[in-house]
C-alpha positions as CSV (number, residue, x, y, z in Angstrom):
1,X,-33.8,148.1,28.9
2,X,-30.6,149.4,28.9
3,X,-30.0,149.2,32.6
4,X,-31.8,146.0,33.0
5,X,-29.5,144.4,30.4
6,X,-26.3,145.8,32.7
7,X,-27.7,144.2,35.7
8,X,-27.8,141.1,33.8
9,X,-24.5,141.0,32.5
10,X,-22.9,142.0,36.3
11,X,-25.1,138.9,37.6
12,X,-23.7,136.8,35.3
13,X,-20.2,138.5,36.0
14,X,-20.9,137.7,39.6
15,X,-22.2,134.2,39.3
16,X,-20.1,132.5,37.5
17,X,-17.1,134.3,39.5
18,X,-18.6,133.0,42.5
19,X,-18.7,129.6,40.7
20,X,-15.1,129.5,39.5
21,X,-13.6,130.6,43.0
22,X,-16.1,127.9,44.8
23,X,-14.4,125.2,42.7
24,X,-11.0,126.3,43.7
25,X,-11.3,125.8,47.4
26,X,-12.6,121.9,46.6
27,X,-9.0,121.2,46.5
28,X,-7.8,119.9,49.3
29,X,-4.9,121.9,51.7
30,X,-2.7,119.2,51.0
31,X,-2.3,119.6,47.7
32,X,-0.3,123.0,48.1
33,X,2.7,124.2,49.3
34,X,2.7,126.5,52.3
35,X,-0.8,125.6,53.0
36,X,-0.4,123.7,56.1
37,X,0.8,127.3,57.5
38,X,-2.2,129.1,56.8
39,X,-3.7,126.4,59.0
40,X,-1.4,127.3,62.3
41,X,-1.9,131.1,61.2
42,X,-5.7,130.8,62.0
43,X,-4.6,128.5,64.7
44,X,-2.4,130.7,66.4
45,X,-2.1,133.5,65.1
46,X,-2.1,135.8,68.7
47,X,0.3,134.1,69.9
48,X,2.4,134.5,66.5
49,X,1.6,138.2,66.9
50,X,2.9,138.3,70.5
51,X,6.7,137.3,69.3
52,X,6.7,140.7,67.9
53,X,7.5,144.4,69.3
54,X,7.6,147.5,68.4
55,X,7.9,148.3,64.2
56,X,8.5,144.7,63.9
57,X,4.5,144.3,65.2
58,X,3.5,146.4,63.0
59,X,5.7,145.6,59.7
60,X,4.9,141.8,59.8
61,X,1.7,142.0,59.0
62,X,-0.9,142.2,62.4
63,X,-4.4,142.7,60.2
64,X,-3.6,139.4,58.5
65,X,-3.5,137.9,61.8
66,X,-6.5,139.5,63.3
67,X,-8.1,138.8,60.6
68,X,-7.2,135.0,60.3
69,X,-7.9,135.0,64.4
70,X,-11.7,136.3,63.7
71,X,-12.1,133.6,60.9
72,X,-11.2,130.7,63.4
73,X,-13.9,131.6,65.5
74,X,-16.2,131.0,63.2
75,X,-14.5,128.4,61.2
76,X,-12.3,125.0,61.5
77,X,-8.9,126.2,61.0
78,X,-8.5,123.9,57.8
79,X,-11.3,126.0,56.3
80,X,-9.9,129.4,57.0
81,X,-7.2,129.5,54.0
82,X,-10.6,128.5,51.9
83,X,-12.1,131.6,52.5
84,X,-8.9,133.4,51.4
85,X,-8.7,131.1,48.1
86,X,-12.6,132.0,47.5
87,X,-11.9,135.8,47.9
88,X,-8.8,135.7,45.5
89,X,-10.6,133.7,42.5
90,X,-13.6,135.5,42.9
91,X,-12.1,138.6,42.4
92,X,-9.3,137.8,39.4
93,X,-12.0,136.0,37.8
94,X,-14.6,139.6,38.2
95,X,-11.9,142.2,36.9
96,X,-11.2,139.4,33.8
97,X,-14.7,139.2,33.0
98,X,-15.4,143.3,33.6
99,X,-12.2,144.2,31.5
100,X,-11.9,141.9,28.5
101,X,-13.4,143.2,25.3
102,X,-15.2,139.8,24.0
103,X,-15.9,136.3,24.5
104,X,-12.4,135.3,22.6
105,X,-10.5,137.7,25.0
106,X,-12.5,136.2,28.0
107,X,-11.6,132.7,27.3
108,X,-7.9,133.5,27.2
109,X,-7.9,135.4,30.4
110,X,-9.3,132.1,32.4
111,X,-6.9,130.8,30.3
112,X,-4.2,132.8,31.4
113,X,-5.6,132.2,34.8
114,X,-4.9,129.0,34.7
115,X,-2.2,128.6,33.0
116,X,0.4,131.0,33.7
117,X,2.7,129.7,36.8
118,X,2.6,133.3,39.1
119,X,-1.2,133.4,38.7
120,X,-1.7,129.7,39.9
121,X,0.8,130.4,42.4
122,X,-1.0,133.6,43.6
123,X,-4.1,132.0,43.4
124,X,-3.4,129.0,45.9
125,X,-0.1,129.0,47.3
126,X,1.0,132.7,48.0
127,X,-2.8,133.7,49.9
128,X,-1.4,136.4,52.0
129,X,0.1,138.1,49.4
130,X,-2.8,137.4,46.5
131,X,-5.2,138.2,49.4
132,X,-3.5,141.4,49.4
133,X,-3.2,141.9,45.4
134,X,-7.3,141.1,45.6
135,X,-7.7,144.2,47.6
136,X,-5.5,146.4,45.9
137,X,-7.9,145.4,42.8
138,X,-11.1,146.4,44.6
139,X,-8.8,150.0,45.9
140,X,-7.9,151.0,42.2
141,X,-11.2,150.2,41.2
142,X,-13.7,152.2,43.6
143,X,-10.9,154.9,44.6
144,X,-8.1,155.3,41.8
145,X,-9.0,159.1,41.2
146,X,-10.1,159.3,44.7
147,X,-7.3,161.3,47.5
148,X,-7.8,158.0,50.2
149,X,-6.2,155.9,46.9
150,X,-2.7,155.7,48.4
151,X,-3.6,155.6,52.3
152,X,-5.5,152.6,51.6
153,X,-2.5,151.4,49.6
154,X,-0.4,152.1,52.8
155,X,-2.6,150.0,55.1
156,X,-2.5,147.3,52.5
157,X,1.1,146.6,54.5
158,X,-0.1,145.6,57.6
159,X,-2.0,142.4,55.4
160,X,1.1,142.0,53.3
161,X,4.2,144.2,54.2
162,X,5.1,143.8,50.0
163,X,2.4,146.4,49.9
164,X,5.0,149.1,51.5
165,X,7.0,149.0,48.7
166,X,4.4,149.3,46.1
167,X,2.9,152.3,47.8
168,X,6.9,153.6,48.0
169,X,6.1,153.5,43.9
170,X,3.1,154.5,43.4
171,X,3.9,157.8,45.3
172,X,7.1,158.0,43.4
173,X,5.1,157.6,39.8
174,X,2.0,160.1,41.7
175,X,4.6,162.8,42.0
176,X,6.6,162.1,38.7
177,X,2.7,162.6,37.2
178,X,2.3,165.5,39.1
179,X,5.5,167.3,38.3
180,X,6.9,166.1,35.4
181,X,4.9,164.4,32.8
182,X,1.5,162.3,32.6
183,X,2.1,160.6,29.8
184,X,2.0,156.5,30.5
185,X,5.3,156.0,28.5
186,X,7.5,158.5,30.4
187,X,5.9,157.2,33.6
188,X,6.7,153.2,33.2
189,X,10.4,154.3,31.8
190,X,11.5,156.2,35.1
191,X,9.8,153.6,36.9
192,X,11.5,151.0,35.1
193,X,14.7,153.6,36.2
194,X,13.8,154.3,40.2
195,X,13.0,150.4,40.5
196,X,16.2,149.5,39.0
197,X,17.9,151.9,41.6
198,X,15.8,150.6,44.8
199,X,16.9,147.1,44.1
200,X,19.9,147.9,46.2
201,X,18.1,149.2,48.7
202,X,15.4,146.4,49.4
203,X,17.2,143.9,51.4
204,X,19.2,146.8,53.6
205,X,15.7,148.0,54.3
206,X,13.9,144.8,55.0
207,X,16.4,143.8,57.7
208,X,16.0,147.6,59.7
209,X,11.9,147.4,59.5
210,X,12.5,143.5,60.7
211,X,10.6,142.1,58.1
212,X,10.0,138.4,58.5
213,X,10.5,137.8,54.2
214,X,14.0,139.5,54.6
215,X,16.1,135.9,55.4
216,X,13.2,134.2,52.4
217,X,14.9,136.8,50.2
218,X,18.1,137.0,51.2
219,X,18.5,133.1,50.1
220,X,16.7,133.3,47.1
221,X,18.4,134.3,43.2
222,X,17.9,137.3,41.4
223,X,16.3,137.0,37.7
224,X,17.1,133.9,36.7
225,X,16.5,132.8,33.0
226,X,16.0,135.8,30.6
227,X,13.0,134.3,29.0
228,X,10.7,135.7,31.4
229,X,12.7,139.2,31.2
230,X,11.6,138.6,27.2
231,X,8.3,137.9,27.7
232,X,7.5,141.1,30.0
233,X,9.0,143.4,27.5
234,X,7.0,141.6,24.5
235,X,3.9,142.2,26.6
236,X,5.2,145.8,27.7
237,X,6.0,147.2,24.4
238,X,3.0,145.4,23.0
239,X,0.9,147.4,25.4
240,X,1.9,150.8,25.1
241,X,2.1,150.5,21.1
242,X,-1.4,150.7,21.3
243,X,-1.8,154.5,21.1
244,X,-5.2,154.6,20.5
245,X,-6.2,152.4,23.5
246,X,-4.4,154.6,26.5
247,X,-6.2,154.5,29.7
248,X,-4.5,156.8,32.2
249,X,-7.4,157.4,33.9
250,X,-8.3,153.5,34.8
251,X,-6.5,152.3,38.0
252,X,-6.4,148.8,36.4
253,X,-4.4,149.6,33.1
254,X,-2.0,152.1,35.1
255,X,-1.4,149.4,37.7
256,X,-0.6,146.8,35.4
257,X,1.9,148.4,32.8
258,X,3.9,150.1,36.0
259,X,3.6,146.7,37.8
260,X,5.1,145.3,34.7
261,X,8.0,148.1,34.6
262,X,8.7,147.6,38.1
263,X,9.3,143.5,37.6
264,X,11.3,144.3,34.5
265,X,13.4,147.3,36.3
266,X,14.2,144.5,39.7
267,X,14.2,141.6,37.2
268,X,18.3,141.0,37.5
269,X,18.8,142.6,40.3
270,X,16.9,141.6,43.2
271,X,15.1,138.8,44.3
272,X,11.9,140.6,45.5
273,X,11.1,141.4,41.8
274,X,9.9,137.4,41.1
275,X,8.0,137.8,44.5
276,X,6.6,141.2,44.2
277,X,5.5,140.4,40.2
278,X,2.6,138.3,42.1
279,X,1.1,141.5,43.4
280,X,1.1,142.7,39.8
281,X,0.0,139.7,37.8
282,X,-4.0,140.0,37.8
283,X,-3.9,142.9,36.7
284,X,-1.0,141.9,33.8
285,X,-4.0,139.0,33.0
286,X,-6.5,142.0,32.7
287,X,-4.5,144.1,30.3
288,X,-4.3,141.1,28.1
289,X,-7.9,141.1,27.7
290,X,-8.1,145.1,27.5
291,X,-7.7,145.3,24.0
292,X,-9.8,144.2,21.0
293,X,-7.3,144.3,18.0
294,X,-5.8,141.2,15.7
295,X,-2.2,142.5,17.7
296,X,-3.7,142.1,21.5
297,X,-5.3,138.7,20.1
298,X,-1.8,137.5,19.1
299,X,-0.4,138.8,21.6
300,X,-2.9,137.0,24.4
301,X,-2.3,133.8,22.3
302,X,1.6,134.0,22.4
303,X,1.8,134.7,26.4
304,X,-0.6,131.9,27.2
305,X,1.1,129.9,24.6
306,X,4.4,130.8,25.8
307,X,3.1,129.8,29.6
308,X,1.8,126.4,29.0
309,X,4.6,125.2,27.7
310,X,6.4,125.8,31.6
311,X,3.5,125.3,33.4
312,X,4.1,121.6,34.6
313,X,7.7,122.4,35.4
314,X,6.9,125.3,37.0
315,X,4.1,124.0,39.1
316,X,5.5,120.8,40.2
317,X,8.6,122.6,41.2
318,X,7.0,125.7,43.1
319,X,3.3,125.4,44.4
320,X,2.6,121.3,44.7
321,X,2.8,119.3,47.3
322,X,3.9,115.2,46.6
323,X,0.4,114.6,47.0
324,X,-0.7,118.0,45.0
325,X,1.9,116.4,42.4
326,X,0.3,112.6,42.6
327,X,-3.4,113.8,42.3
328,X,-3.0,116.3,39.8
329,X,-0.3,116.1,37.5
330,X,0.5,112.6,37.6
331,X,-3.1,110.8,37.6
């Protein structure tokens, strides 16, 4: 009874994931920013990978565009970044209903889904690098204990070079663990520290490896506003004040809460930390739904809350389109 009752619940897990992610790609590719590039990656994406050499071949991403070239040959090229959207929602949408606690914490992970500007940006605008994040779910998940954990990480690069810099952490936090201390709070500090300390080093890097994001960040601002810097650390402390509810051993909840450390660490100081938070954020949706307590409840309201109130703005100024604005904010 018992197993049979499992295999219910994942079928239903699996379902109405499937569901969710299938009404995502019913948007049109118009409607998004960066969209109409997916379309020439599955277009042409040899002959994109033939204006590199050398590390620059292999630091800009070549599985992405093998990948995308497979897809064209069995899809119209306007369908290919649909297959990409399907993948990403049908994965965030799994780990949210797997990891939250009960129906209330369930309905405020679609809501935070949703609602929160990086996670609709990850899901529809950013595919490459959410495509990436999706994996990196599906990694922690099957091999977070496991010794191919971080090689897989590494190969992660060649979809989305980000991917690079978070295996540079994770190593960094693998031997801190190893060495020095386990415990989760000592952890996310000296990331917060060594994050902090490689935001100098980032753009330096970039241009050496001839990474094609390294101009994209070069123009773009550090931190911004504080209130997002606020709103990390609300959630962060939030997090690991819940003493009783530690799960080291879970790839998910270590993921997140160093994910988090690392934005907070970059947050004034380089302009990859508003970029590489995207990697991070569905698994910062799946720790809101970790817990079960009146203070993760509050908490899950306040951040959605918090959220909705920018999400228009936010939107209409990153991930739409005129015509994504016209059909879906403005009708």
């Amino acid at each position: 009874m018992r197993i049979y009752t499992s295999s219910l619940k994942i079928f239903f897990y699996l379902f109405f994931s499937s569901f969710f992610a299938f009404l995502l790609t019913l948007f049109p590719n118009e409607y998004f920013r960066d969209r109409e590039n997916y379309v020439v990656y599955a277009i042409d994406s040899l002959n994109i990978m033939a204006r590199y050499d050398g590390i620059a071949l292999l630091t800009n991403e070549p599985l992405f565009l093998l990948l995308n070239s497979i897809l064209s040959f069995f899809l119209k090229p306007d369908a290919v970044p649909l297959v990409f959207v399907f993948f990403i929602a049908f994965t965030v949408s799994y780990f949210v209903f797997v990891r939250s606690k009960n129906l209330l914490f369930l309905i405020f992970g679609f809501l935070a889904i949703l609602l929160i500007p990086q996670s609709f940006h990850m899901l529809l605008i950013v595919l490459r690098q959410a495509f990436t994040a999706s994996l990196l779910m599906w990694v922690a998940y099957f091999f977070w204990q496991s010794k191919w954990f971080l090689p897989l990480v590494f190969v992660l690069g060649f979809i989305h070079s980000s991917s690079f810099i978070v295996f540079a952490f994770f190593t960094i936090d693998k031997l801190f663990s190893v060495f020095i201390s386990k415990d989760i709070n000592a952890r996310v500090v000296f990331i917060i520290f060594i994050s902090g300390l490689v935001s100098f080093m980032i753009m330096p890097l970039a241009e050496v490896l001839a990474l094609r994001q390294a101009t994209e960040y070069d123009n773009a601002k550090s931190g911004g506003g504080g209130g997002n810097f606020i709103l990390y650390v609300i959630l962060l402390i939030t997090i690991l004040t819940q003493s009783k509810q530690r799960f080291a051993g879970d790839g998910i909840y270590v993921i997140g809460v160093l994910g988090i450390g690392i934005y907070l660490g970059m947050y004034f100081l380089s302009p990859f930390a508003g970029r590489l938070i995207t990697t991070f954020i569905p698994f910062v949706i799946c720790l809101i739904c970790f817990f079960g307590n009146k203070r993760a409840l509050l908490l899950a309201f306040f951040f959605v809350l918090v959220n909705a109130f920018v999400f228009k703005d936010a939107i209409e100024n990153n991930s739409l389109t005129e015509q994504g604005v016209q059909y879906l904010i403005e009708r």
